[in-house]
C-alpha positions in Angstrom: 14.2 78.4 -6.3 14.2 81.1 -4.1 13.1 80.7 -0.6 9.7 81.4 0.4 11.1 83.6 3.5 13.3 85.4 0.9 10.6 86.2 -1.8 8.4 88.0 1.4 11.4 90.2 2.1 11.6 91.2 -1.5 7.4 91.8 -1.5 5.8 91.7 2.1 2.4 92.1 0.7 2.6 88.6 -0.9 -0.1 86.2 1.0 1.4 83.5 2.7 -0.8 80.7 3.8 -1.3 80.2 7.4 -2.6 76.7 7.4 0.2 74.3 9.1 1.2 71.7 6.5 2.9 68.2 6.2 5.4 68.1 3.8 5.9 64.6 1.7 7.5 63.4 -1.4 11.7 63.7 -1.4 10.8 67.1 -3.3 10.7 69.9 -0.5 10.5 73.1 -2.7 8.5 73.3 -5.9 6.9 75.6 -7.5 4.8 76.5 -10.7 1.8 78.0 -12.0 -1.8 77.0 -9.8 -4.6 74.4 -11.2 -7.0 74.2 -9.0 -9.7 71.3 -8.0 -12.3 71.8 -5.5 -13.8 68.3 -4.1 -15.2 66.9 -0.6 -14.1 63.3 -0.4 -14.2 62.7 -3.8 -10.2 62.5 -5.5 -12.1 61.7 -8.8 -11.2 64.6 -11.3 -8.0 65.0 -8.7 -6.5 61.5 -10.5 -7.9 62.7 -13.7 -5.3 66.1 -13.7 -2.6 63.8 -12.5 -3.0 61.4 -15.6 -2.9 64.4 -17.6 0.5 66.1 -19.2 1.9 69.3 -16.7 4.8 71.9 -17.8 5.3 72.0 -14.3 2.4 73.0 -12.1 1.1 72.7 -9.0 -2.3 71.0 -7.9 -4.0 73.2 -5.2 -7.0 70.7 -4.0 -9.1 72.5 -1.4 -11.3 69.0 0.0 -12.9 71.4 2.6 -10.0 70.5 5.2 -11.6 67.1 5.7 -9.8 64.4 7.4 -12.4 61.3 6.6 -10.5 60.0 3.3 -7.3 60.3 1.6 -7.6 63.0 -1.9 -4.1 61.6 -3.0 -2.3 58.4 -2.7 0.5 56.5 -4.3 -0.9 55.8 -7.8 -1.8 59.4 -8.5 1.3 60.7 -6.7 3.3 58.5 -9.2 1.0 60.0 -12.3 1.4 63.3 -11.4 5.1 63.1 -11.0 5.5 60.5 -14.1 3.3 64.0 -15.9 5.3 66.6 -15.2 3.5 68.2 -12.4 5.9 70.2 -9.9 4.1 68.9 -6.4 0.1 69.1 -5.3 -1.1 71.3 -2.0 -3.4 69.5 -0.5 -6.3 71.3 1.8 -7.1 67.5 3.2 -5.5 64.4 3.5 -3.4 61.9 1.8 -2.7 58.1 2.0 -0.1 55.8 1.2 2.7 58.3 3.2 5.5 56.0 2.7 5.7 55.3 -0.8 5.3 58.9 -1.6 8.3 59.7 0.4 9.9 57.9 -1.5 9.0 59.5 -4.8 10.9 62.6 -6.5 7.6 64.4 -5.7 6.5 67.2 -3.5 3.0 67.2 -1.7 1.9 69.6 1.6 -1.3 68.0 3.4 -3.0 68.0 6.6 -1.9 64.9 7.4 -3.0 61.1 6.6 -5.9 58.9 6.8 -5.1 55.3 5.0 -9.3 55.1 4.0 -9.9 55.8 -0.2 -11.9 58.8 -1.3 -15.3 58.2 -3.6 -14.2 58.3 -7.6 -17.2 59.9 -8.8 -15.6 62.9 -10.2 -17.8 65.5 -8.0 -16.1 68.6 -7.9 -15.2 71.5 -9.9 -11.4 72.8 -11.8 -9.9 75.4 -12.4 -12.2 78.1 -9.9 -10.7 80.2 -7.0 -10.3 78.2 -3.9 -9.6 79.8 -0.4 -8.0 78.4 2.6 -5.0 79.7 5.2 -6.1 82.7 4.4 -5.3 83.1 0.7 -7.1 82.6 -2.4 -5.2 80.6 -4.7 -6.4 80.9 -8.5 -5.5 79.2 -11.5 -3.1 80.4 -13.3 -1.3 82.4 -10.8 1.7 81.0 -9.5 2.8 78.8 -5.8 6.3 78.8 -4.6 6.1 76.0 -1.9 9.4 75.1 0.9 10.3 74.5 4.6 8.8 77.6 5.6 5.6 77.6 3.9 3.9 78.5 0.6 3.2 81.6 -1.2 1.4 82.7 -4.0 1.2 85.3 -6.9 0.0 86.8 -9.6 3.3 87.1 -11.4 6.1 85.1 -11.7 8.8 85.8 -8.9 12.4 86.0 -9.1 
C-alpha cells in the first residue's frame, strides 16, 4: 500500500481527515472501498455488516463522536476480520482494546470506553457521513496508515 503521505504528494487536493485517531488491531495500514453506518450509541446494524462477507472494505461508522459506549468490541472485531473486511474507522469509541490488538485487524477510534452500546439496530447504511472534515461515501475508497486516512473517489495507485 502506498503511504498516505505519499498518495497527497501525488494529488494534494485529496481530503485528508483531520480528526486525531487511535490506531488498534496488529493491522496498521488498510485500505478498500467505504461502507458506511451512521448510529448514536447503538453498534446494532455495525455487528450486522461485520457478520456479513467483505472483498475487502472498510467500515466508516460516524456515532456522532460520542464517547458514552463502545460501537466496536472484540466479537465484531473478530467477525469483521473472520469476513474479509480490511479494518473499520471509527468516529466514536471502541471496547475490548486488548484483544483487538491482538487481532490481524486494523481499527482508528477516538479512544475507549469498556461500557456496551444499545443493539437496537437504529441507524442508517450506506449514506454520506461527514467528520474531520471530509465526507466519506460509500463506495469511494479509504487508504488508512500512521499518518492518517484519506479518501477518494477512485482507486489510487
Amino acid at each position: 500500500m502506498t503511504a498516505t503521505a505519499d498518495l497527497i504528494d501525488l494529488a494534494p487536493d485529496l481530503p485528508s481527515c483531520e480528526t486525531d485517531f487511535k490506531s488498534y488491531g496488529q493491522r496498521l495500514r488498510f485500505q478498500g472501498r467505504i461502507r458506511t453506518v451512521r448510529c448514536h450509541r447503538d453498534n446494532g446494524i455495525v455487528k450486522a455488516l461485520a457478520n456479513t462477507p467483505s472483498s475487502g472494505e472498510v467500515l466508516v461508522v460516524d456515532g456522532g463522536g460520542s464517547r458514552a459506549s463502545a460501537l466496536m468490541g472484540d466479537m465484531i472485531a473478530a467477525a469483521a476480520a473472520r469476513n474479509g473486511w480490511a479494518g473499520a474507522v471509527i468516529f466514536g469509541v471502541i471496547r475490548d482494546s486488548a484483544a483487538i490488538n491482538d487481532m490481524d485487524f486494523g481499527i482508528k477510534a477516538l479512544g475507549t470506553n469498556p461500557r456496551k452500546s444499545a443493539k437496537d439496530g437504529a441507524g442508517e447504511t450506506d449514506v454520506p457521513v461527514s467528520f474531520g472534515n471530509v465526507e466519506f461515501v460509500a463506495g469511494h475508497y479509504l487508504y488508512s496508515d500512521e499518518d492518517g486516512i484519506v479518501v477518494s473517489p477512485e482507486p489510487l495507485p
